[in-house]
Structures are given as structure tokens and as C-alpha cells.
C-alpha positions in Angstrom: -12.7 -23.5 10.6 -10.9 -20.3 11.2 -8.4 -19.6 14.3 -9.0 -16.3 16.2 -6.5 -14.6 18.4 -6.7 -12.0 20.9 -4.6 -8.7 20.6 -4.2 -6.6 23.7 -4.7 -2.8 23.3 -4.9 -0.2 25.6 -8.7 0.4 26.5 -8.7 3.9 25.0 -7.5 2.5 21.9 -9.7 0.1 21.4 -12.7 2.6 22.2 -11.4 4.5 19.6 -11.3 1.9 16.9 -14.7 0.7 17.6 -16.2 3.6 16.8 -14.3 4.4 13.7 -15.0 0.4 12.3 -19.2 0.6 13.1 -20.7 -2.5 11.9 -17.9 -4.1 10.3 -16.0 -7.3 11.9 -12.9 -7.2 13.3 -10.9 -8.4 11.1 -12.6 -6.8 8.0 -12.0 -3.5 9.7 -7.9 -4.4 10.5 -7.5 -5.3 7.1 -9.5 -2.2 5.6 -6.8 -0.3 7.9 -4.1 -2.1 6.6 -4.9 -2.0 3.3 -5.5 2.1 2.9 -2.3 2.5 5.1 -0.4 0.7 2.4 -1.8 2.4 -0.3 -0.9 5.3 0.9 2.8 4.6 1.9 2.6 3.6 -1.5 1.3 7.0 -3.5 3.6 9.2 -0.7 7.0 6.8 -2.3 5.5 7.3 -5.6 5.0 11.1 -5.7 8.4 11.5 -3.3 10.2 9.5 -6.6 8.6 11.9 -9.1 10.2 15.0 -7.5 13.2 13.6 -7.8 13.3 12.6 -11.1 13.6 15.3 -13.9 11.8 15.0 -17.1 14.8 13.4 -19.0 15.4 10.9 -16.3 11.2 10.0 -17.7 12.3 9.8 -20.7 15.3 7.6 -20.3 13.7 5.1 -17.9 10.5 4.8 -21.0 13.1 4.6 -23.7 14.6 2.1 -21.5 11.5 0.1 -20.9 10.3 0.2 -24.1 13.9 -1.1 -25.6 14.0 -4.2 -22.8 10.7 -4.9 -23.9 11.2 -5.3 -27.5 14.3 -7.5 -26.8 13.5 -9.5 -24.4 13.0 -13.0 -25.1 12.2 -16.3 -23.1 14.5 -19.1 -23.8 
């Protein structure tokens, strides 16, 4: 059996949400939210790192990868 909780939000907040999550269930909606936020923390980090890096700093880090790969070894 699962344990609920109660989260207090402002009243206008909650309106809000309500709308935007239809006929889902609460906590398929929160983790829908949750979910898409981190995604896209994730792809703003991941496009923030590729303008920083230059095309050679590419190529190192594969040349890199690719030579860790072909040594590494369990034990």
C-alpha cells in the first residue's frame, strides 16, 4: 500500500497546476514535471559545454576515449 503526503501550496499555485496536469494523477503529473525539468537542465549543461569546447578539445577527449577503451582491462 502506498503512503500519500500532503504538500502545501499557495492556492493560486495549485489552480495553476491543475489545469496544466488535466486528467493525470498527482503524482504522475509531479513526476512528468520533474522529469522534463531535468532533461532540460540537462541539454542547457550539454550545449553550454559544447561552446566551450573547440573542435580539437573533440578530438582529444574521442582520441582519449577510444585509447582508455582499448586498454582497459578488468582484473
Amino acid at each position: 500500500m502506498k503512503k500519500y503526503v500532503t504538500i502545501s501550496v499557495p492556492a493560486e499555485i495549485k489552480s495553476r497546476l491543475e489545469t496544466a496536469k488535466g486528467k493525470l494523477e498527482w503524482g504522475e503529473f509531479i513526476i512528468k514535471l520533474y522529469t522534463e525539468a531535468h532533461r532540460l537542465k540537462s541539454k542547457k549543461a550539454f550545449e553550454k559545454l559544447t561552446e566551450t569546447l573547440t573542435e580539437e578539445d573533440l578530438k582529444t577527449m574521442t582520441e582519449s576515449s577510444k585509447e582508455f577503451r582499448e586498454k582497459f582491462e578488468f582484473r
